[in-house]
Each structure stands twice: as structure tokens, then as C-alpha cells.
C-alpha positions in Angstrom: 22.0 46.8 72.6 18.4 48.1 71.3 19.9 48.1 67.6 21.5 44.6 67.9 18.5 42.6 69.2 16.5 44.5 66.2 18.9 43.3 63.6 18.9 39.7 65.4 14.9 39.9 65.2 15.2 41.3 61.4 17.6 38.0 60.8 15.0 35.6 62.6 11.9 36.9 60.5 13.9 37.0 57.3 15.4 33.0 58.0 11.2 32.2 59.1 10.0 34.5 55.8 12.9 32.3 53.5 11.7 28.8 55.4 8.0 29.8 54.7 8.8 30.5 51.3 10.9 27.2 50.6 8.2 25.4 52.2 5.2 27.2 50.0 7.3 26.5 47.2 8.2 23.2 47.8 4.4 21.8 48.5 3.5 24.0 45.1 6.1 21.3 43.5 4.4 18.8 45.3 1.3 19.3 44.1 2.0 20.0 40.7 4.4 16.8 40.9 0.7 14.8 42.2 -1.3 16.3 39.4 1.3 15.8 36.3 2.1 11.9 38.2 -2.4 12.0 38.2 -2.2 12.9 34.5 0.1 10.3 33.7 -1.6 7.8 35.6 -4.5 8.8 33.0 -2.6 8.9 30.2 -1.6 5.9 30.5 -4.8 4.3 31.6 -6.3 5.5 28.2 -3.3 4.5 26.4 -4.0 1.2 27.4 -7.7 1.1 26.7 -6.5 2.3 23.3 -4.3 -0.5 22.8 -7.1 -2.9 24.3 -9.0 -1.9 21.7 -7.0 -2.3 18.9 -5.8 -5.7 19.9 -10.1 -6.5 20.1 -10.9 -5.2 17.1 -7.7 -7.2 15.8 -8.8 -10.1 16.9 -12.4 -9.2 15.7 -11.2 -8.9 11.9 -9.0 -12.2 12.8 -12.4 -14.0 13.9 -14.6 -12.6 11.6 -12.5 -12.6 8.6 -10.9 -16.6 9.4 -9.7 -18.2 6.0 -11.6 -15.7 4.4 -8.8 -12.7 5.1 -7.0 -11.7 1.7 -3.8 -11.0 1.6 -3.1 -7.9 -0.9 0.5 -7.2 -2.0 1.2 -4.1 -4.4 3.6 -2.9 -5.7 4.4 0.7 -7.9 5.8 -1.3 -11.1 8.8 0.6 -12.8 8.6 3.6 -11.6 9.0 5.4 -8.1 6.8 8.3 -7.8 3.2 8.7 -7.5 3.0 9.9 -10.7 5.2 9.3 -13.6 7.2 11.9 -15.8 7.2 12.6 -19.1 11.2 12.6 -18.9 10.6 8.4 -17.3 12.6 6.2 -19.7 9.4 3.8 -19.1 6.9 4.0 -21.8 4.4 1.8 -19.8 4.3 2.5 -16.5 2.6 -0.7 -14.4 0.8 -0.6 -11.1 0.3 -4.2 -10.0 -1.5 -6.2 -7.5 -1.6 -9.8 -6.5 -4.0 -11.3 -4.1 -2.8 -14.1 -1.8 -5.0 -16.1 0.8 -3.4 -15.2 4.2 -3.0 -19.2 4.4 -0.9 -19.8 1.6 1.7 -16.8 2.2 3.8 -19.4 4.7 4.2 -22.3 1.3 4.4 -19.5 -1.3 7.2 -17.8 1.0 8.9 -21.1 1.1 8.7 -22.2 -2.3 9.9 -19.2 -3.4 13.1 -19.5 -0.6 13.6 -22.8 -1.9 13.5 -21.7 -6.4 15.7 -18.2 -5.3 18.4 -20.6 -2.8 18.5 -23.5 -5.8 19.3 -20.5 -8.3 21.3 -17.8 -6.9 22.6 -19.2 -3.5 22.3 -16.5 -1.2 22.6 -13.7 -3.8 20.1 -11.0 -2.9 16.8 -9.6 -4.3 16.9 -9.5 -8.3 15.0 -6.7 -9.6 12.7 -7.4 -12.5 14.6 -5.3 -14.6 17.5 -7.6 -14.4 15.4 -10.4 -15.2 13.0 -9.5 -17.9 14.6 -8.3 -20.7 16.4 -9.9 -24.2 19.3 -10.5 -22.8 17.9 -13.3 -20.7 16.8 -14.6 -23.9 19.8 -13.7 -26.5 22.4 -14.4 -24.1 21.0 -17.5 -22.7 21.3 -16.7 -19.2 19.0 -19.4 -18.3 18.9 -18.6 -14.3 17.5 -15.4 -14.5 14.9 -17.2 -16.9 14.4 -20.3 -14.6 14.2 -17.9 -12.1 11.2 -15.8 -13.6 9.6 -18.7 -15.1 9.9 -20.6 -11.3 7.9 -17.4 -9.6 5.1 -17.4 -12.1 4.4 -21.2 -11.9 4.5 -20.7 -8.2 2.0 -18.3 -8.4 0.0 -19.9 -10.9 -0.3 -22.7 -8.9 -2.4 -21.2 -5.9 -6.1 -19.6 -5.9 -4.6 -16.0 -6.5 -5.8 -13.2 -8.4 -4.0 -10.3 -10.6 -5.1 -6.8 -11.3 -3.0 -4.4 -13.2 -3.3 -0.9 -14.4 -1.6 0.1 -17.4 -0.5 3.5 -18.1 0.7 5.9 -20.8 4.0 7.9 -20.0 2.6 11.3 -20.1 3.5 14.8 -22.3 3.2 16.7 -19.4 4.0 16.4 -15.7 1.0 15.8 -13.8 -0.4 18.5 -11.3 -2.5 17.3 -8.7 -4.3 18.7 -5.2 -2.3 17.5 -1.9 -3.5 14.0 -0.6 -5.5 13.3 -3.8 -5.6 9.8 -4.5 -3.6 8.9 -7.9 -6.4 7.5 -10.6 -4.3 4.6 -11.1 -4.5 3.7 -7.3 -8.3 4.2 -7.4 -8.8 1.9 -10.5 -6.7 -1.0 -8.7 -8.4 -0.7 -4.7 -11.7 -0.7 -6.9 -10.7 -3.9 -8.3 -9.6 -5.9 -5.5 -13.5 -4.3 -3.8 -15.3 -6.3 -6.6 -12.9 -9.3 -5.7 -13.1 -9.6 -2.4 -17.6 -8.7 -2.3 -17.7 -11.1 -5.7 -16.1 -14.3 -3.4 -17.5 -13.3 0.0 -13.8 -12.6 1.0 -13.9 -10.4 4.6 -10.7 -7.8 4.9 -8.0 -7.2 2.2 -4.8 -5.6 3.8 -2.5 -3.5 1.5 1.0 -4.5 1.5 3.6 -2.4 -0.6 6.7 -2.0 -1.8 8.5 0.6 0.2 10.4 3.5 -1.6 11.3 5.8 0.5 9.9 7.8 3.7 8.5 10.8 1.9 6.7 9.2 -1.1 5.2 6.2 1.2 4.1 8.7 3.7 2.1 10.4 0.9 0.5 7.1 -0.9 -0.8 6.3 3.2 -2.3 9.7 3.3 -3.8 10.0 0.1 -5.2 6.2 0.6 -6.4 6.8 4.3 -8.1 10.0 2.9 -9.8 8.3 0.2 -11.7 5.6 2.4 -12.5 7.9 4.9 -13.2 11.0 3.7 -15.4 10.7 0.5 -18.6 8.5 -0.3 -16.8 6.6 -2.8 -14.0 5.2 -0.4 -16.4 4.7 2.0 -18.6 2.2 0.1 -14.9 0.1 0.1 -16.2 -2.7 2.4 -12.9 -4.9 1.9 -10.0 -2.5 2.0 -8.4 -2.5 5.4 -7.5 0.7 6.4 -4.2 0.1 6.9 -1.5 0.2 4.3 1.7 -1.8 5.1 5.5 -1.0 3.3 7.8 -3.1 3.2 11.1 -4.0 1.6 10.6 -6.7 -1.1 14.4 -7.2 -0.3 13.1 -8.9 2.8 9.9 -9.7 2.5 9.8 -12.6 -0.8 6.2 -12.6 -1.7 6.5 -8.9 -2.8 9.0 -9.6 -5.0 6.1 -11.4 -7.3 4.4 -8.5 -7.7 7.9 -6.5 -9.0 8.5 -8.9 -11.3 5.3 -9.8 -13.0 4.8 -5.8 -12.9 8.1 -5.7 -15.2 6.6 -8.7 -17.2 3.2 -6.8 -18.0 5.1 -3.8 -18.8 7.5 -5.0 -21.5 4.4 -6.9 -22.8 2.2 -3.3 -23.6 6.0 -1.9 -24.4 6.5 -4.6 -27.0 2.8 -3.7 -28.1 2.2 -7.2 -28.0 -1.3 -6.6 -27.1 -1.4 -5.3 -31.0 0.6 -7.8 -32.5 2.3 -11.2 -33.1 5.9 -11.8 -31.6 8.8 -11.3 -33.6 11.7 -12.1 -31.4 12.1 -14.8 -29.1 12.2 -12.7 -26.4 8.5 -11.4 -27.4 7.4 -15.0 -27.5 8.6 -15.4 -24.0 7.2 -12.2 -22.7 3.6 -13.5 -24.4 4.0 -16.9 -22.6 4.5 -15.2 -19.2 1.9 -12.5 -19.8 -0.7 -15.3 -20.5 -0.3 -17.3 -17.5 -0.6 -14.0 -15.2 -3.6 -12.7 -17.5 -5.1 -16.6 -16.4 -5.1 -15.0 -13.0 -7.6 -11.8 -13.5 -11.3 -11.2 -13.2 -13.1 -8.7 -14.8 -15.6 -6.6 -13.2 -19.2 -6.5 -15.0 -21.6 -3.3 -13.1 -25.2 -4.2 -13.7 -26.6 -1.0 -13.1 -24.1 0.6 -16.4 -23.7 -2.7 -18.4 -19.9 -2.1 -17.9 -17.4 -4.3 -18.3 -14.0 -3.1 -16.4 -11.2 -5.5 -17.3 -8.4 -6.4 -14.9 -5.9 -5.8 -16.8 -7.1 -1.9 -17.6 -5.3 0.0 -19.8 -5.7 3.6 -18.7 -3.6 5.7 -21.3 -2.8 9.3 -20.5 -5.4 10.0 -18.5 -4.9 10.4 -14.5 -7.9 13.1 -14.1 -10.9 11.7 -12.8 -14.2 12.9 -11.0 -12.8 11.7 -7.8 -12.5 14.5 -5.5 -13.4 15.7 -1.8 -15.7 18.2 -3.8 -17.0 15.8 -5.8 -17.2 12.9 -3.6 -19.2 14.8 -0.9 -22.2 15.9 -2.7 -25.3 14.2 -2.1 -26.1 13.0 -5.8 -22.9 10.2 -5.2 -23.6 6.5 -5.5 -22.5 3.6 -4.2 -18.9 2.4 -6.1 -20.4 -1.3 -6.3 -23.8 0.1 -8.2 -22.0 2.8 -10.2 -19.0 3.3 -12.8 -17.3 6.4 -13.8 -18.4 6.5 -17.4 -14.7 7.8 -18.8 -12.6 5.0 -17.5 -10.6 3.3 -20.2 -11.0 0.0 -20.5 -8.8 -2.4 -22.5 
């Protein structure tokens, strides 16, 4: 009887022991549930805040910048990399920018809508290196020309600007350090700085041509890292630090930019900058090329006497003193004050 009412007792503590421990454990989960729902709660508080901010300082560059925000569309010409390769069939390769007022992006869109619908129906997106080439010419396919001839008068016929760096297909494939800004990259931000501090502009936002996750992904980084990390990016005033990419498929005003990339580059292929046409194809490529040269500014530094052109032909040479060792010593200048003294200039 003794033996029973101890086993009943040893069942009674051990069912109170098992509720006690159910019960610790359970308000433990409690808790931890109150501080991970408290974290949240925070979390999400500062998320917010975050995203209060950004849409202020939005706004800010909205209000500050009115009529005065600048548009800037680039594009990576030919070629798809961030270098090109001495095995590229492009002899040329073209980086390419065009600078439209935020205002006229809406009629330019639609004018250029209107020319590709008239033309092609609803074919869609020609590349340039459909378009330009003597076929257009010797086989008379006179949409593709209409077509390329329609997208430079539409162009020409707004306050817009062109810069364009011309390169030399190199011997050798290029070797450079991780998230180091390409030269050619440098030479064309540079140009649309002097633009946009030369006519008071306020922001310029970067819009380009996607190509695929990897190599855009690198182009942001190495951009980001250049305005924020060395004294020469960071005397960019105009450059909003936010690159865009975006498929000219989609998005119509980036398909100028791909075309009149393709027209510069058969104009330096053609070597028409040395020489008088020969073909009617050549004489067509000069026609174009002068109406988008019309649309460039060169860049005169006081301080150097130097003229940089804005159609700069850069050659073979994609090394320049623009580095994070380089660009953090204390002997740097200001960008708008100084010029690298081995930039080629056309």
C-alpha cells in the first residue's frame, strides 16, 4: 500500500515537473516571440524612415533640379563587354551618350512611336547593325534608311547633346583591378560634368542599355565606386548616383543612342575622319555623322589650356591614373580645374 501511494506521488511530481516545464518553456517562446515581433516592429519602423527618406530626398532632386534635370541615356555601342577584345570583329568600338531634357523624353518617345509604327508596323527593335550598313544603300532598302535618317532628324530637332568615345580594338586583352572604372566610362561621365556645370543643369541620371545581369551588375559597381570612393568622382556634382538598365527593346529613346553609336562607328571604320567618301554609302554615313557631330560641345580647362573634344578619340589606350591609390592621395585636384595630361584627344 506504502509502495503504491509512492509510485502515485512519483507520477504526481513527475505530471507537476512536465507541466512546469511545458509552462517555462512555453512563456520562453513567448518572450522570445515579444522580442523577435519588438524587432520587427523596429525593423520595420526604420525601414520606413528609410523609404521616407528616399522619397524626400526624391522629391528634393525633383524640386531643386525642376526643368533643369537632364536626362542621360548611354549605351555600350557594338560591343557587349566592359572591355573589348582583340578577337571583336569591331575595329571601332563606340561608347555613346545622348543628353535629353527630362521634358522632351514624353514628344521624343512619341515621335519616335509614330516614325517606327509608319515604317515597320509593329515589327520590333532594329538594331543599328541592321540599319547602318551598304546594303541600306546598294540595295535600296529605303525603310531601314527612312528609318535611320527619321531618328536623327528627331533628335536634331531638340536642345540635346552628344558625347562619344572612340576606341581602338586592342592587341591584347585588357587586364584590369575588380570594380575599376573602364577609361572610356570615365572620359564620357567627365563629359556630361562639364555639360551639365557649363548650362547650370542640376542632376544627370544614367540610363543604359541592359546586357545582361553579370556585366550590368559590374558597370553599377565600378560607377558607384568611382563617385564615391575617390576625389575625382567625388568632384562629379551632376552625375546622379544611380545608374538605370533598361531594355532599348522597350524603352524607344535608347534606341537613339544604339543607332547613332553604330553611325559614329562605321564613320572612324570607314576612316572618314581621314578622308573623302568614296561610296555612296560613305557619303551617307558622312551626312549622318555631321548632324550628330552638330550636337557636341567640347570641353576647354582653363587651368591646362586643354581642349577635350566630344567626340574623343581614345585609341588603344584604356590605362589611366585613375585609381583608388591614386585618387586618394592628397596632391588630387578638382576634375573641373584639372586634366589628365595623356588623354587623346581627336
Amino acid at each position: 500500500m506504502y509502495g503504491q501511494r509512492q509510485y502515485i506521488f512519483s507520477n504526481q511530481c513527475h505530471d507537476l515537473l512536465q507541466k512546469n516545464l511545458s509552462y517555462r518553456l512555453i512563456l520562453h517562446i513567448s518572450q522570445q516571440t515579444k522580442r523577435f515581433v519588438r524587432k520587427s516592429i523596429i525593423i520595420i519602423c526604420k525601414t520606413q524612415q528609410i523609404i521616407r527618406r528616399s522619397l524626400k530626398y526624391f522629391g528634393y532632386l525633383c524640386q531643386t533640379a525642376g526643368s533643369h534635370l537632364l536626362l542621360i541615356i548611354l549605351v555600350v555601342g557594338d560591343y557587349r563587354l566592359l572591355y573589348p577584345r582583340p578577337t571583336d570583329s569591331t575595329k571601332n568600338p563606340i561608347l555613346l551618350g545622348v543628353c535629353i531634357h527630362e521634358n522632351d523624353i514624353k514628344p521624343i518617345t512619341n515621335q519616335i512611336y509614330k516614325l517606327k509604327d509608319s515604317i515597320y508596323g509593329k515589327q520590333d527593335e532594329i538594331k543599328s547593325t541592321k540599319l547602318i550598313r551598304e546594303a541600306t544603300i546598294t540595295k535600296n532598302r529605303t525603310n531601314n534608311k527612312a528609318y535611320v535618317e527619321g531618328m536623327v532628324d528627331i533628335i536634331t530637332s531638340y536642345d540635346a547633346a552628344i558625347f562619344a568615345v572612340i576606341m581602338d580594338k586592342p592587341d591584347e586583352p585588357i587586364i584590369v583591378p575588380e570594380h575599376h572604372l573602364p577609361k572610356q566610362y570615365y572620359l564620357l561621365l567627365k563629359k556630361v560634368e562639364f555639360y551639365c556645370n557649363h548650362h547650370h543643369y542640376g542632376k544627370a541620371m544614367m540610363i543604359f542599355d541592359e546586357v545582361h545581369e553579370d556585366a550590368d551588375r559590374k558597370i553599377a559597381e565600378a560607377i558607384t565606386g568611382f563617385l564615391f570612393k575617390t576625389k575625382f568622382g567625388r568632384s562629379f556634382h551632376h552625375i546622379l548616383e544611380m545608374p538605370l538598365f533598361v531594355s532599348s527593346a522597350v524603352t524607344p529613346a535608347v534606341q537613339f543612342a544604339d543607332i547613332f553609336a553604330g553611325i559614329v562607328r562605321h564613320y572612324y571604320e570607314n576612316e572618314l575622319d581621314q578622308k573623302e567618301p568614296e561610296t555612296e554609302f560613305q557619303e551617307w554615313l558622312v551626312a549622318l555623322f555631321a548632324k550628330l557631330h552638330n550636337l557636341t560641345e567640347n570641353n576647354f580647362i582653363p587651368k591646362s589650356h586643354y581642349l577635350e573634344y566630344g567626340f574623343q578619340k581614345m585609341g588603344k589606350n584604356f590605362s589611366y591614373p585613375v585609381s583608388e591609390k591614386f585618387t586618394t592621395s592628397d596632391n588630387d585636384e578638382s576634375l573641373l580645374s584639372e586634366e589628365i595630361s595623356n588623354d587623346l584627344s581627336e
